[in-house]
C-alpha positions as CSV (number, residue, x, y, z in Angstrom):
1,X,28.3,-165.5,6.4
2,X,29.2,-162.8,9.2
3,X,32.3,-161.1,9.5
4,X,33.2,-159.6,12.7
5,X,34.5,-156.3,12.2
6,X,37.1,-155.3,15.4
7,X,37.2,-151.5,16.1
8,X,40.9,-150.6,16.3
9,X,41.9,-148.3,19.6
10,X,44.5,-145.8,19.8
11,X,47.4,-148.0,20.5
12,X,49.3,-147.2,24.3
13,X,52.3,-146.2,22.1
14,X,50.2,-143.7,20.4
15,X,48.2,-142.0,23.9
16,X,49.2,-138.8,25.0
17,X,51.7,-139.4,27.9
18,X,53.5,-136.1,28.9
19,X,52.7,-132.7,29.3
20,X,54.4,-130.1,27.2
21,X,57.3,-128.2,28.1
22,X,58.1,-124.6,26.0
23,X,61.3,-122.9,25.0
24,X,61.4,-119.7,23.0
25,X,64.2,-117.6,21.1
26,X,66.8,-120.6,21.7
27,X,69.9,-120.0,20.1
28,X,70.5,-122.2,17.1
29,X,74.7,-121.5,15.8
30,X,75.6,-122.0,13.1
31,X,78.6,-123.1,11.1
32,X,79.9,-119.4,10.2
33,X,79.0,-118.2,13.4
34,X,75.2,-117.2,12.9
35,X,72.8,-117.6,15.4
36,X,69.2,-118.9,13.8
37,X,66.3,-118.8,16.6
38,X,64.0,-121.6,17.4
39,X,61.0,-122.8,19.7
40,X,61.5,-125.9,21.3
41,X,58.4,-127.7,22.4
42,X,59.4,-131.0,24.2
43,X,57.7,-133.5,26.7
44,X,58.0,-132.2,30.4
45,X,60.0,-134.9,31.4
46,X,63.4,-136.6,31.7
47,X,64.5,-138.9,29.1
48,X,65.4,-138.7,25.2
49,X,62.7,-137.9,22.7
50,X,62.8,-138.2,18.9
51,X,62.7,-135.0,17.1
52,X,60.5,-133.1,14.3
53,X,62.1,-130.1,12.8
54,X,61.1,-127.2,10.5
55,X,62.7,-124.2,9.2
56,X,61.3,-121.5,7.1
57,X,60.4,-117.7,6.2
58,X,56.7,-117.9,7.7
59,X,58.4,-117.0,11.1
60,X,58.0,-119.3,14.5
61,X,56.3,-116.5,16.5
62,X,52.9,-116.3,13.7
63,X,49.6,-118.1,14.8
64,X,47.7,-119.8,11.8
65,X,44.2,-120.6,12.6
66,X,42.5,-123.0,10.8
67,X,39.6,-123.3,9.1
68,X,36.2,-124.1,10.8
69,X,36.3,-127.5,8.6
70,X,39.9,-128.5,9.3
71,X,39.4,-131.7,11.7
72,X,42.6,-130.3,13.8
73,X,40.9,-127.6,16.0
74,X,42.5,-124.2,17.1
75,X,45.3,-124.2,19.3
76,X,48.0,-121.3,20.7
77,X,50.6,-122.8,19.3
78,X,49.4,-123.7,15.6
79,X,52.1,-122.2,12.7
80,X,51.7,-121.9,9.3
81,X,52.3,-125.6,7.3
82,X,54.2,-127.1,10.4
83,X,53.7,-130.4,13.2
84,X,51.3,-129.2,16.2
85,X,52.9,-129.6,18.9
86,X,49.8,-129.9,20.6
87,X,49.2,-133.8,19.3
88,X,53.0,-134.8,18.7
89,X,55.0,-133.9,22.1
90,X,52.3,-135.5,24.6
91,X,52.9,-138.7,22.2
92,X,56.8,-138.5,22.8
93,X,58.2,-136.2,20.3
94,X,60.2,-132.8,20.4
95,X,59.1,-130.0,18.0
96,X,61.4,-127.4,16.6
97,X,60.2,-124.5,14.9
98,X,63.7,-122.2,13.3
99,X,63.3,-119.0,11.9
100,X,65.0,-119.0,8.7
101,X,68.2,-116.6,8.2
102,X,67.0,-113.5,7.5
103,X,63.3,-114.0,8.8
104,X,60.8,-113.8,11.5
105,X,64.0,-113.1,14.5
106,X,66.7,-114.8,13.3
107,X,69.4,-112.2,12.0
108,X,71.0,-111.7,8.6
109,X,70.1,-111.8,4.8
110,X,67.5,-114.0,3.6
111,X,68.5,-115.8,0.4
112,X,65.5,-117.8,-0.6
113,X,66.7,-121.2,-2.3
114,X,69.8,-121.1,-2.2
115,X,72.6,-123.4,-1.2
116,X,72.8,-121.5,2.1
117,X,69.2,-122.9,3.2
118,X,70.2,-126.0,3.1
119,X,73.8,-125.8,4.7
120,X,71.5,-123.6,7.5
121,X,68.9,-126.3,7.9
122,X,71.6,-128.9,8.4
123,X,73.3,-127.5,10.8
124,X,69.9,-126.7,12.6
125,X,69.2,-130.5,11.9
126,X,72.8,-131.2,13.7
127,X,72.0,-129.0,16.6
128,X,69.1,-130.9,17.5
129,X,70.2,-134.3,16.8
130,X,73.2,-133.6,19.7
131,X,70.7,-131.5,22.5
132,X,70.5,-133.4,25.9
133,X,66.6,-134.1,25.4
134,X,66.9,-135.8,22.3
135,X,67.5,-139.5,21.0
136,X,69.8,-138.0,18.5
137,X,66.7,-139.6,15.5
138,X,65.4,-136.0,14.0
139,X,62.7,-136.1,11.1
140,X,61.8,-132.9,9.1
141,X,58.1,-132.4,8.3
142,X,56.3,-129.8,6.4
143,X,54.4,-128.7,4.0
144,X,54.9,-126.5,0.5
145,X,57.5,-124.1,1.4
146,X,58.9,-127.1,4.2
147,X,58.7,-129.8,1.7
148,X,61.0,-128.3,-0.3
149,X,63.3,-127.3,1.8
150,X,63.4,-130.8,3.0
151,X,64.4,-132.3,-0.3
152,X,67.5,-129.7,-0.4
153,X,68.9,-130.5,2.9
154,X,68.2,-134.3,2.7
155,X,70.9,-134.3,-0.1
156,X,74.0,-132.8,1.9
157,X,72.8,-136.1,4.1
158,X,72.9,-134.5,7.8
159,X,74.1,-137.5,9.9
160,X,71.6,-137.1,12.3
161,X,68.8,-136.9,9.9
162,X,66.6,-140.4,9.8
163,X,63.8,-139.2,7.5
164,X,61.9,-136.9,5.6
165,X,58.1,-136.0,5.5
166,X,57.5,-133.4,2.4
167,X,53.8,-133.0,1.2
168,X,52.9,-131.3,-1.5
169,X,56.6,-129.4,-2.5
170,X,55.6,-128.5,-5.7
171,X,51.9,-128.8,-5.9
172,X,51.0,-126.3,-4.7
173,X,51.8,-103.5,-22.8
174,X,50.7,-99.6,-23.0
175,X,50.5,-97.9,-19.2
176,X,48.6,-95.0,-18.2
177,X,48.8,-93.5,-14.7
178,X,46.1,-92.3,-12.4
179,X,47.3,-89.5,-10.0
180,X,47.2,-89.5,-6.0
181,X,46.4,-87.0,-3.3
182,X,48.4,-86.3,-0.6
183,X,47.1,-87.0,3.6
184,X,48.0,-89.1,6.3
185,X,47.3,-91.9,8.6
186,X,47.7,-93.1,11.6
187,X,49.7,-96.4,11.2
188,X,48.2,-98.1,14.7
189,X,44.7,-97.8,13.4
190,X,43.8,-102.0,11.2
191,X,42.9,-98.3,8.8
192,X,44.5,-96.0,5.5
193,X,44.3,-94.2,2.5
194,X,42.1,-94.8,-0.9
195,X,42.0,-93.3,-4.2
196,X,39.2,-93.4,-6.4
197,X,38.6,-93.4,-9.6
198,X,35.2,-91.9,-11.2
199,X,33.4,-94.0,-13.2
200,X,34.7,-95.7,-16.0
201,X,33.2,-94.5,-19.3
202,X,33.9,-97.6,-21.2
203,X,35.3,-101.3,-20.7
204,X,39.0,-101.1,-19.3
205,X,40.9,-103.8,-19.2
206,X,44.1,-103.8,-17.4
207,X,46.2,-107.1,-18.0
208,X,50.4,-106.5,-17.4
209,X,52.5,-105.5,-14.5
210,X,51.9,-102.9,-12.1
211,X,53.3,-100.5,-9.9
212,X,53.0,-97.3,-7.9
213,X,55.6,-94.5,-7.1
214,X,54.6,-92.9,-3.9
215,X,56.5,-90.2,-1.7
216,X,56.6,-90.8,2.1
217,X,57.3,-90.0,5.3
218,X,56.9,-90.9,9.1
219,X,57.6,-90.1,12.2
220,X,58.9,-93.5,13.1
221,X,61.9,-94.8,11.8
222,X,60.4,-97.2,9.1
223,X,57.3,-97.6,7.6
224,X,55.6,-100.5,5.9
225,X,53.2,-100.5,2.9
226,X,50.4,-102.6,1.6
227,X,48.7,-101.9,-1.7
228,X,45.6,-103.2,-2.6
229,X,43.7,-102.9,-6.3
230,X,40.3,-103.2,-6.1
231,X,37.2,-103.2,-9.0
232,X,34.1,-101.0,-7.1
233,X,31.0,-101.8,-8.9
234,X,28.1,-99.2,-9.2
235,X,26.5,-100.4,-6.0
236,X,30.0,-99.8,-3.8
237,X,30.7,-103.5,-3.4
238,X,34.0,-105.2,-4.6
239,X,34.0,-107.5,-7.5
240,X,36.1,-110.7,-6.3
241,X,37.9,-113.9,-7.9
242,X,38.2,-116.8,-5.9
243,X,41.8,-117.5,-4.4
244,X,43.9,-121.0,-4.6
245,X,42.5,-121.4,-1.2
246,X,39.0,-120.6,-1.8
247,X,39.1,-117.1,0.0
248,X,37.8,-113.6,-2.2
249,X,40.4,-111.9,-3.4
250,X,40.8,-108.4,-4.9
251,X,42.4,-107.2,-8.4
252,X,45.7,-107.4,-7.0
253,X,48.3,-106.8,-4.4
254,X,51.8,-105.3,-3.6
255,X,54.0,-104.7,-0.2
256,X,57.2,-102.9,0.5
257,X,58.7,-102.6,3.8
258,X,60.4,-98.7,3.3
259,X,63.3,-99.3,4.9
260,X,64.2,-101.8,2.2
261,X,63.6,-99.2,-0.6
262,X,66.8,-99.5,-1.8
263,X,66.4,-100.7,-6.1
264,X,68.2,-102.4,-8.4
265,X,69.2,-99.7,-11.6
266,X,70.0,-102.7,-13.9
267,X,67.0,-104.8,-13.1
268,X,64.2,-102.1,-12.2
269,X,61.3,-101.6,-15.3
270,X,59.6,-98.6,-14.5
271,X,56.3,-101.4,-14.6
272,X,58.4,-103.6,-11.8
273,X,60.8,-101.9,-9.7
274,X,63.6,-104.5,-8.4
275,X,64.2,-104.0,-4.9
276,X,68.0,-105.3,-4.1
277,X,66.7,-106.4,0.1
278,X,70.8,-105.8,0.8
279,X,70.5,-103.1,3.6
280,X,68.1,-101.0,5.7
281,X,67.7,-97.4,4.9
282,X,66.2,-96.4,8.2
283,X,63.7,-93.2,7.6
284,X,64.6,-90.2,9.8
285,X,61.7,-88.4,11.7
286,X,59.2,-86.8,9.2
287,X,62.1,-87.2,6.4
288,X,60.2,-87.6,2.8
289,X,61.6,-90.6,0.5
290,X,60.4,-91.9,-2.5
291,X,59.5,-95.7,-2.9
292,X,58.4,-97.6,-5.9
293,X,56.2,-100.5,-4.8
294,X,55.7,-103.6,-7.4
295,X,52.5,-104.8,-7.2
296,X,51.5,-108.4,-9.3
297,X,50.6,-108.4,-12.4
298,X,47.0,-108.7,-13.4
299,X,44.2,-109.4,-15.9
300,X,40.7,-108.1,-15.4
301,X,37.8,-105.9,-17.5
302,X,36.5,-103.6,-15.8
303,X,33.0,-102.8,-16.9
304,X,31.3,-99.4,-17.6
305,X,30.5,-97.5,-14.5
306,X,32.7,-99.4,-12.1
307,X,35.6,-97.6,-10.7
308,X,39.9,-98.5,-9.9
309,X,40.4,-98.4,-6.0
310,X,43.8,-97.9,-4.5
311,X,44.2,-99.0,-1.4
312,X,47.5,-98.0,0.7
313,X,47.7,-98.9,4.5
314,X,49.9,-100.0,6.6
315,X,48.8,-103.5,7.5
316,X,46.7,-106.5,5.6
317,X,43.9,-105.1,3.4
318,X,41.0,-106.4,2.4
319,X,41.7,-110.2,0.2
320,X,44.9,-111.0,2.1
321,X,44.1,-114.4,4.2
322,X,45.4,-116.5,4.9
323,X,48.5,-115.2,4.1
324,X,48.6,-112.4,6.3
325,X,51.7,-110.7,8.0
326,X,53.0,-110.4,11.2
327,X,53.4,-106.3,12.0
328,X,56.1,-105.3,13.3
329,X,56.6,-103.1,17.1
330,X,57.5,-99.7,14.9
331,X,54.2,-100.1,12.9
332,X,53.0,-97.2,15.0
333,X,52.7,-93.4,14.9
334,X,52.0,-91.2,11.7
335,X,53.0,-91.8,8.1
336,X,52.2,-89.7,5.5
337,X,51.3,-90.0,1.8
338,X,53.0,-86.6,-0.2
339,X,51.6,-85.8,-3.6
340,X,52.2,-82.6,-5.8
341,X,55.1,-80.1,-7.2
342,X,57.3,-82.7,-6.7
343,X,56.4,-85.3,-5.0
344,X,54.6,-86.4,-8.0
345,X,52.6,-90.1,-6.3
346,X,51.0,-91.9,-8.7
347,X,50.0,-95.5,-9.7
348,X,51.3,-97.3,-12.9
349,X,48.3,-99.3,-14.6
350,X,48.6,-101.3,-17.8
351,X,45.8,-100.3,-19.8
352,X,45.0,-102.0,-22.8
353,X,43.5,-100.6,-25.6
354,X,39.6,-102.0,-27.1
355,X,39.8,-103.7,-30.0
């Protein structure tokens, strides 16, 4: 017997129809009197439109590019875990992208899950459900980060909110220290500064918390730091672990934005200083601060004649896709690194002893 087997065409509803229409920075109020910002992508066309929302910390404004083996090819106006744009407005749907409170450009002081989220994200839901091009129907969508924030506002039930799309919302010791030098960089140069080790005379393993005390200055008005630990094998090349997302990735990592220096006495170890993110201490022109920067914790040997590489630059080193940052316009000029007398720099490292 012979079956006949129909091949299924995109449906009309399903064809792309209208072009795209773009609105950036749009004011999003909310109920205390904040102003969130948002992107609007929307057919170019009259009418009412149903709408998909996101709001998060991985800020509107930040290409993503996908992987050569994603199916969904490249476009200016990919993000991070959202919709594209690109394949859901010509089909007849708006797309909203909202900088969370506190991130990306929307103003004020991030407080990552927290009831505040989800008040933000239905008011943002609200907003959209009663703009002129919509049908008042608004879906949120997302990934990780966005599925969870989904679940969170879904129960405070936003009237105009008709469903939900989360994927994969919750899938996904004894210390020595090793001292620094002092130099400088130029913080517009994808450059920065590494420290050496020599080689090791024995197996080291370093398994705990880590951090580094370093004194700075710039001639900006903030500065921004990223740390990375890294195992140098006789040869000069890196020894590298394999990532969640399947990208090499050094020994370990740790970031600090100086202007947000500010610690926590009560919660601060000297292994993990707390950083309290409550105001910005703006740097003064070639003023010297000290900063403690936490960086992860970590578990790796390393063997005989390898050597601990420290890192310190002033964008993404080496190991940091896909989760790379977006640099801010002050990220330029000179910073320095100050070491000696002191402005005793150094790096905390959790050494554990051989058996």
């Amino acid at each position: 017997m012979q079956e006949r087997l129909a091949i299924r065409k995109e449906s009309d509803a399903s064809a792309p129809q209208y072009k795209m229409r773009i609105e950036k920075d749009v004011d999003v109020p909310m109920r205390d009197g904040a102003n969130l910002k948002a992107d609007v992508f929307r057919p170019d066309a009259d009418g009412q439109f149903p709408v998909l929302i996101n709001m998060g910390i991985y800020q509107k404004d930040k290409l993503w590019i996908p992987p050569p083996d994603l199916e969904e090819k490249p476009n200016p106006h990919m993000n991070w875990e959202t919709v594209n744009p690109e394949w859901w407005v010509p089909r007849g749907y708006c797309c909203v992208r909202v900088d969370e409170r506190g991130s990306g450009k929307s103003p004020g002081q991030s407080v990552l899950y927290s009831p505040q989220e989800a008040i933000d994200f239905y008011d943002a839901i609200e907003w959209a459900g009663h703009q002129p091009w919509s049908n008042g129907r608004v879906a949120t969508i997302g990934i990780s980060f966005f599925a969870r924030t989904q679940w969170w506002v879904a129960n405070l039930k936003p009237p105009s909110l008709t469903c939900i799309v989360p994927w994969e919302g919750a899938a996904a010791s004894h210390a020595g220290h090793a001292s620094a030098s002092s130099t400088s960089l130029a913080a517009g140069g994808g450059g920065g500064l590494s420290f050496v080790t020599p080689p090791l005379e024995q197996d080291t393993e370093i398994t705990g918390p880590l951090a580094a005390q370093l004194w700075v200055s710039s001639t900006t008005e903030d500065m921004d730091l990223f740390l990375t630990l890294r195992n140098i094998d006789p040869d000069g090349n890196d020894v590298l672990e394999i990532g969640q997302q399947g990208q090499p990735v050094p020994v370990a990592k740790g970031w600090l934005r100086v202007s947000h220096r500010e610690l926590d006495p009560e919660l601060s170890r000297p292994y993990r200083p707390y950083h309290k993110h409550l105001q910005r201490q703006w740097l003064k022109p070639n003023e010297i601060v000290e900063v403690q920067v936490e960086i992860w914790p970590t578990s790796m040997v390393f063997k005989k004649g390898h050597r601990i590489r420290l890192d310190i630059q002033p964008r993404d080193g080496i190991g940091s896709a896909p989760y790379t940052h977006y640099h801010a316009d002050y990220n330029v000029g000179e910073n320095t690194i100050h070491s000696g007398g002191d402005k005793d720099s150094f790096l905390l490292v959790p050494i554990i002893p051989p058996p």
